[in-house]
N, C-alpha and C positions, 0 to 999 in steps of 0.2 A: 120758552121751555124747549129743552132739545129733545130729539130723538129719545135717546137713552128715560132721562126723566117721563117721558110719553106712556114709554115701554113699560117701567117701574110704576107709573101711576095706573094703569090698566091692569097689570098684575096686581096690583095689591087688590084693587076693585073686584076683580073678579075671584081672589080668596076670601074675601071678608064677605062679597056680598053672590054666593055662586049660584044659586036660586034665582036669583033676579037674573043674570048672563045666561044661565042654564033651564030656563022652567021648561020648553019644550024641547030641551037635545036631548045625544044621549051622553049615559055618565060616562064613557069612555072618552070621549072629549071635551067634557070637564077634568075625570083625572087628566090628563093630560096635557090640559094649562094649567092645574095647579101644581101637578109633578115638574113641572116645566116654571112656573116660576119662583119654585122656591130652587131649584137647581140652578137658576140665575143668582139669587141671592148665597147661595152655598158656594158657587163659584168665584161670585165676587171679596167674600168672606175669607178664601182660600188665595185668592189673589192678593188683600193688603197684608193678611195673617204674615209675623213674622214666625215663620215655620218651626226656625231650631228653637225659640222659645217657648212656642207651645207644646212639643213633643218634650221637652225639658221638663215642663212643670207636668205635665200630663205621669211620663212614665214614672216621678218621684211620689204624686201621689199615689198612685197603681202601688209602687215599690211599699212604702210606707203602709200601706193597709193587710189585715191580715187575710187568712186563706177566706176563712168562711166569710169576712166580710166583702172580699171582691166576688164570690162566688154568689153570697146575695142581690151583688148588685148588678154583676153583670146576667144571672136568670130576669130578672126585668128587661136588659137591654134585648136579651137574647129572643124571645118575644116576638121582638120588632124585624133584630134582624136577620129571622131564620127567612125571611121572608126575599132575601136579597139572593140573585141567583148565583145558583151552583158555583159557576166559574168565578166570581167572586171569594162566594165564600171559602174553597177549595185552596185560591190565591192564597190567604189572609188565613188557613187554617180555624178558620169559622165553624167553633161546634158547637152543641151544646156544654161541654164538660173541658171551653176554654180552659188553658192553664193561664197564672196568673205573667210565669215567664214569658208565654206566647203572646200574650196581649201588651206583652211592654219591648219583647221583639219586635211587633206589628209596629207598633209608635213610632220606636228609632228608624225605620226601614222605609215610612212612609215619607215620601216628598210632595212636594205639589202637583205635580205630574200623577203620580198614582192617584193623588188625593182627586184629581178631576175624573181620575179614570172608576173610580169608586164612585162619584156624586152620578155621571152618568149611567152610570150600571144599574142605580136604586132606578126600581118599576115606580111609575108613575102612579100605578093603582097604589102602592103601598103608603108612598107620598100622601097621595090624596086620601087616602081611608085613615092614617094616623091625623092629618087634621082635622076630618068629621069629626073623630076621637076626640078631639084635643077639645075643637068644639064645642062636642058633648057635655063634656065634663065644666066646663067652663063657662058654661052656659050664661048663670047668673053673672057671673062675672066679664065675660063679655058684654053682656048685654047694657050693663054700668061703663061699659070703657071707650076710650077713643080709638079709631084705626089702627093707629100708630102702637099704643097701649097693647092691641090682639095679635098681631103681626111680633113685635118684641115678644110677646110673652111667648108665643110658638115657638117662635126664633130659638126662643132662648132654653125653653123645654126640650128642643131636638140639638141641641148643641151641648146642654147637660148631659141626655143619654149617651149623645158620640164619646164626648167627654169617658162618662164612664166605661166605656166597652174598651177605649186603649189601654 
């Protein structure tokens, strides 16, 4: 097992099981490896991503939807990510009362480069408090599933909302 895999197998461990890693620390260095290793996974995500084609499919569906319904779905994203700081959101023209143009501006404009400068930017706490969330809510259903199963499902629920907010 290399390095790398070491790194990944200890990260997941201590998202799925952070109680066991964390019963007497404090939560600030728990967020902090879990905002930390999902920003590993978001980076590496971003790394094989073939980029023109995500932002293709991304700003078509943006395009094709109508006002009220990007507006509904982007007040869910928004939620999460008022939570990202200023100088981000400022960047990226981050409001509540996003337009639907500025969100599919956003999309074309972004590269990989921003897109890492964006993954590091998200606060750890926030990271970490959306998967307690996620968590929560998923409780039974984690509780039925394998590693691999809880990690994909996260994965995939925060890549839906990115999804939707371009």
């Amino acid at each position: 097992m290399n390095n790398i895999t070491k790194v990944l197998a200890l990260a997941v461990f201590i998202l799925i099981f952070p109680s066991s890693v964390f019963a007497d620390s404090n939560t600030g260095t728990q967020d902090k490896l879990i905002g930390s290793a999902f920003k590993v996974l978001a980076r590496g995500f971003v790394a094989v991503t073939d980029m023109d084609k995500l932002k293709e499919e991304n700003a078509r569906k943006i395009e094709k939807m109508d006002e009220g319904k990007f507006h509904k779905r982007y007040a869910k994203i928004y939620k999460v990510i008022k939570g990202l700081p200023l100088a981000v959101r400022s960047t990226y023209g981050i409001s509540e009362n996003m337009s639907k143009e500025d969100a599919i501006m956003n999309i074309k404009l972004m590269d990989k480069d921003k897109a890492y400068e964006v993954i590091d930017a998200v606060p750890d706490k926030l990271i970490a408090d959306e998967f307690r969330a996620y968590l929560r809510n998923k409780k039974e259903q984690v509780k039925n599933s394998n590693i691999v199963v809880q990690i994909n499902g996260f994965w995939n629920s925060m890549f839906k909302a990115k999804k939707k907010t371009r």
